[in-house]
C-alpha positions in Angstrom: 30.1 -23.6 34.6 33.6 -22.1 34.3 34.9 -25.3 36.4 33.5 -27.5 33.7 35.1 -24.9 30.8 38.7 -25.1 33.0 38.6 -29.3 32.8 37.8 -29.4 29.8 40.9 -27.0 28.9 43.0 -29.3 31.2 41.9 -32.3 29.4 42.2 -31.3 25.6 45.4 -29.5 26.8 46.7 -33.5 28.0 45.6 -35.1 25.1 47.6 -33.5 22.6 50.8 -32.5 25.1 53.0 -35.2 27.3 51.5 -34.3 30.5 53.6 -33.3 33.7 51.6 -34.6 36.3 53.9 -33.1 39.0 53.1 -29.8 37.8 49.4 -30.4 38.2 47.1 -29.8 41.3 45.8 -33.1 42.4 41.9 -31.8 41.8 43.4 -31.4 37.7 44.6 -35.1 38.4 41.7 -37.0 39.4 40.0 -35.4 36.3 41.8 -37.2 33.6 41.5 -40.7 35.2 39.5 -41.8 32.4 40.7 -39.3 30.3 44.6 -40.5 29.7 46.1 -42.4 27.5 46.7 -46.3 28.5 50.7 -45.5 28.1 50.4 -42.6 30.8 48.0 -44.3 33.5 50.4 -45.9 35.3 52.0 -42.3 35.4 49.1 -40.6 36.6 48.2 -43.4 38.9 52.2 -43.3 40.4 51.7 -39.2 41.0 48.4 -39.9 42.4 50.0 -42.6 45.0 52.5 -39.6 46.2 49.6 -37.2 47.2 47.6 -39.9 48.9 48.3 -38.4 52.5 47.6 -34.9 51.3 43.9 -36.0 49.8 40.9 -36.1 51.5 38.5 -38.6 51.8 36.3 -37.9 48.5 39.8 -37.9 46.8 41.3 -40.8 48.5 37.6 -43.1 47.3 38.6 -41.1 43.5 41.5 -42.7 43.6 41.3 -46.1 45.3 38.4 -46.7 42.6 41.2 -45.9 39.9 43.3 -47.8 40.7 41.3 -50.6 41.4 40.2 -50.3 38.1 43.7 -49.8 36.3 44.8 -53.2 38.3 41.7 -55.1 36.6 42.5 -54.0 33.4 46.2 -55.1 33.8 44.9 -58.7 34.5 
């Protein structure tokens, strides 16, 4: 329950700020895909790319299925 509270703090806190993604822990990342703004997903998806070798693999599928998705909807 408090993890759900803590997203949702993260999120509302991303909406309304210009987010540093550098600052962010890559578990705070992968919960805003979705989440962000169209202007900032290619962004989050370029902070995202630098932490690929530190993910694991339920991160890494997270991601890959982001940014398959952002690539479609750049098409």
């Amino acid at each position: 329950m408090l993890k759900k509270i803590l997203i949702s703090l993260i999120l509302c806190s991303c909406l309304f700020a210009e987010a540093k993604y550098s600052d962010m822990s890559t578990e705070e990342l992968l919960a805003l895909i979705g989440y962000v703004k169209s202007d900032n997903e290619t962004q989050l998806a370029l902070e995202l790319a630098k932490r690929v070798n530190q993910m694991d693999d339920n991160e890494k599928q997270v991601y890959n299925q982001f940014k398959e998705d952002l690539e479609h909807a750049q098409k």
